[in-house]
C-alpha positions as CSV (number, residue, x, y, z in Angstrom):
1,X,-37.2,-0.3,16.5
2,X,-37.3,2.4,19.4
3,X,-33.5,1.7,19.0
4,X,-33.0,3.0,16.0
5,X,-35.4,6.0,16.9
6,X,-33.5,6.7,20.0
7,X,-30.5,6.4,17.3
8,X,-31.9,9.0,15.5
9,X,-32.7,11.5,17.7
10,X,-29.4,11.4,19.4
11,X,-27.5,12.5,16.2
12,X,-30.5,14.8,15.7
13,X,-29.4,16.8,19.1
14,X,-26.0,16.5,18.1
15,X,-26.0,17.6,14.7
16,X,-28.4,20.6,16.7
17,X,-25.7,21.0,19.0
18,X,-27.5,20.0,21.8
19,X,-24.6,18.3,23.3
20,X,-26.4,17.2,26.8
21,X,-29.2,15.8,26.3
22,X,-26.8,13.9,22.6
23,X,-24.6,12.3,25.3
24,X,-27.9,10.9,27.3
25,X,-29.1,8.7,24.8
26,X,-25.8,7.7,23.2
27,X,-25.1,6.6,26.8
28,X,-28.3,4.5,26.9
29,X,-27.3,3.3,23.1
30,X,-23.8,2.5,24.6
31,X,-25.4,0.1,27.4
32,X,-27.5,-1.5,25.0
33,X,-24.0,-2.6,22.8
34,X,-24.3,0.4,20.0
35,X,-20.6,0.6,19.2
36,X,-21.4,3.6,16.8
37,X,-22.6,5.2,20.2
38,X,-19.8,5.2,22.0
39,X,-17.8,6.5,19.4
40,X,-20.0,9.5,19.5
41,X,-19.5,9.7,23.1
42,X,-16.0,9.5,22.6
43,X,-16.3,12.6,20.4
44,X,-18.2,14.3,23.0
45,X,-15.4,13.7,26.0
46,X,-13.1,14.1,23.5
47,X,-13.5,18.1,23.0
48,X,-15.9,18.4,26.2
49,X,-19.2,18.7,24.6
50,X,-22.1,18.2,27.2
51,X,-19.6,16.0,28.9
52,X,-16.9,16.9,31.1
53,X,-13.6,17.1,28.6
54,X,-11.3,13.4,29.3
55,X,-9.1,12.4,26.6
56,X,-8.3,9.4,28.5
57,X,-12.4,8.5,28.7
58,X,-12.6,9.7,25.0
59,X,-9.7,7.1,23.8
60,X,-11.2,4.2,25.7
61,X,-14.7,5.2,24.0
62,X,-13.2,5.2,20.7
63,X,-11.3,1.9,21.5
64,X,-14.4,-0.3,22.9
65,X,-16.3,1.2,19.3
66,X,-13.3,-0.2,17.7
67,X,-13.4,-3.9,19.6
68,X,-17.1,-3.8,18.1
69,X,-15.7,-3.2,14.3
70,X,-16.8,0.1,13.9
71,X,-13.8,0.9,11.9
72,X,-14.5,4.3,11.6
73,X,-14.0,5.3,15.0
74,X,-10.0,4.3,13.8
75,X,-10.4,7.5,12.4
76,X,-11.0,9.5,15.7
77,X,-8.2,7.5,17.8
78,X,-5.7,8.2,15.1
79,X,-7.1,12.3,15.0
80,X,-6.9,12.2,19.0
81,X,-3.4,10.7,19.3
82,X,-2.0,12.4,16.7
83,X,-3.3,15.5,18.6
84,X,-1.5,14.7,21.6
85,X,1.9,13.6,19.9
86,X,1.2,10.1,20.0
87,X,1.9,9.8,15.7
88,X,3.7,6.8,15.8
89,X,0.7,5.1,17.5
90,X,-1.7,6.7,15.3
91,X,-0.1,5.8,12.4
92,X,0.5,1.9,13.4
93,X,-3.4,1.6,14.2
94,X,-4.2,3.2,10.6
95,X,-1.8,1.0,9.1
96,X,-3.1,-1.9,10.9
97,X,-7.1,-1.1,10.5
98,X,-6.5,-0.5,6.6
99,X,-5.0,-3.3,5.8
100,X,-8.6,-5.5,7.0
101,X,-9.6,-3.4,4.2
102,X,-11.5,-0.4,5.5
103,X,-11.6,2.3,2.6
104,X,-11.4,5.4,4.6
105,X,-8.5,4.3,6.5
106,X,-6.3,2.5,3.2
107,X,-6.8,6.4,2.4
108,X,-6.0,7.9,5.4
109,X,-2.9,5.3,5.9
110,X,-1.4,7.1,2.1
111,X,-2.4,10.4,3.6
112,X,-0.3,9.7,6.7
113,X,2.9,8.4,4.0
114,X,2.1,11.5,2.1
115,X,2.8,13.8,5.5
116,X,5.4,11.4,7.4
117,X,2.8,10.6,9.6
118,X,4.6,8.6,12.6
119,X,6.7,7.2,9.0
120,X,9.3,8.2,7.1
121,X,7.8,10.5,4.5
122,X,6.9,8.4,1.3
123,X,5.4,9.7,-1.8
124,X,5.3,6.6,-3.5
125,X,4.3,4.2,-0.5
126,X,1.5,7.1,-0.3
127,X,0.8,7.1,-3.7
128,X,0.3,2.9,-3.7
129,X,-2.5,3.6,-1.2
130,X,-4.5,6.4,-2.5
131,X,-4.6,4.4,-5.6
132,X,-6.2,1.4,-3.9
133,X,-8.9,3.9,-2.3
134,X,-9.4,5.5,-5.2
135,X,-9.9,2.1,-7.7
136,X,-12.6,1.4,-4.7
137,X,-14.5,4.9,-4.8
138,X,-13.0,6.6,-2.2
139,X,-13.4,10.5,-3.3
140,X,-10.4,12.0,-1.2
141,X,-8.6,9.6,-3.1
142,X,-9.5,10.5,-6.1
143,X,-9.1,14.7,-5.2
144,X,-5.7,13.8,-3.7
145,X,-4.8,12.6,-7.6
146,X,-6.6,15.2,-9.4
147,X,-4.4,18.0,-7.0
148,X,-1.8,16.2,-8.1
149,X,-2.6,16.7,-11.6
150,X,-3.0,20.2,-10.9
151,X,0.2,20.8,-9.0
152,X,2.0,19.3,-11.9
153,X,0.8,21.2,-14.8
154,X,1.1,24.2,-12.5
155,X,5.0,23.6,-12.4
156,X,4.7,22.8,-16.2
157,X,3.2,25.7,-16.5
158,X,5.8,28.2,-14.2
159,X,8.9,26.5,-16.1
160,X,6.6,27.1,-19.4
161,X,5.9,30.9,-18.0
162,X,10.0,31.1,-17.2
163,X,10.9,30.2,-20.2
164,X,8.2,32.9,-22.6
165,X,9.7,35.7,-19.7
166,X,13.4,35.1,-20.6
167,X,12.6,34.8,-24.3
168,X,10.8,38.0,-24.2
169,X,13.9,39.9,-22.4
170,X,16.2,38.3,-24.6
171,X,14.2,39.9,-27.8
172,X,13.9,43.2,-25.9
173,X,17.7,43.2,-25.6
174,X,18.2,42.4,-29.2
175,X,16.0,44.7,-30.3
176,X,16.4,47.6,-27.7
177,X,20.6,46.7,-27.9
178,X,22.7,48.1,-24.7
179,X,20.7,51.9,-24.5
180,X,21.7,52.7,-20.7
């Protein structure tokens, strides 16, 4: 149990911003085989928080987290190498870590076909994947969809508004005649 109390306190001073003293006991966590640890920690080098700023220290964090199964730290190497131009790499471990089924990343893998991510641009490739995070609760999913919605009836409604605007000015000219 004092694991789970050093656990808490940790993302406690990090949520505080208390980088420092954060990256003590995730270190500690770390040793003892806490993968969700050194995913923090690889936050932490990542953008130099209480720790010295290494983006090569921060990838291999993120990596050894990822060797554990904690999945989510995918989502910090993909954000890191995308960051440093690396998107065909970031988009082949996404594509690789979403298809073992991880809900955040089947989502983040239509987000990165959506964008032409490190991949040819794909809106119905995209489409295939927000759908399967969606049907399995994933609410970005679901957003991304309802925008979609949105963004459709909102060009539905400019043709619609187009349309009423030349109708008008076509009456106005019947009506009014050639007076210039």
């Amino acid at each position: 149990m004092p694991e789970c109390n050093t656990k808490r306190r940790a993302d406690r001073l990090l949520r505080a911003k208390d980088y420092a003293k954060a990256a003590l006991l995730y270190k500690q966590l770390a040793r003892q085989g806490d993968p969700s640890a050194n995913s923090a920690l690889g936050y932490l080098h990542e953008f130099g928080k209480g720790v010295p700023l290494d983006l090569s220290k921060a990838e291999r964090l993120y990596r050894e987290a990822l060797e554990s199964d904690f999945a989510t730290a995918g989502l910090y190497l993909s954000a890191l190498l995308r960051r440093a131009g690396r998107e065909k790499e970031a988009f082949e471990l996404v594509e690789g870590l979403a298809h073992k089924g991880n809900l955040s990343l089947i989502s983040e893998l239509g987000s990165y076909w959506d964008r032409g991510i490190g991949c040819e641009k794909n809106s119905d490739i995209a489409k295939h994947y927000y759908e399967q995070a969606a049907e399995n609760g994933s609410l970005f999913a679901k957003r991304w969809f309802q925008a979609k919605r949105i963004e459709a009836h909102a060009s539905y409604m400019d043709i619609f508004s187009g349309f009423l605007l030349v109708l008008y000015y076509s009456l106005v000219m019947r009506l009014w005649g050639d007076r210039t």
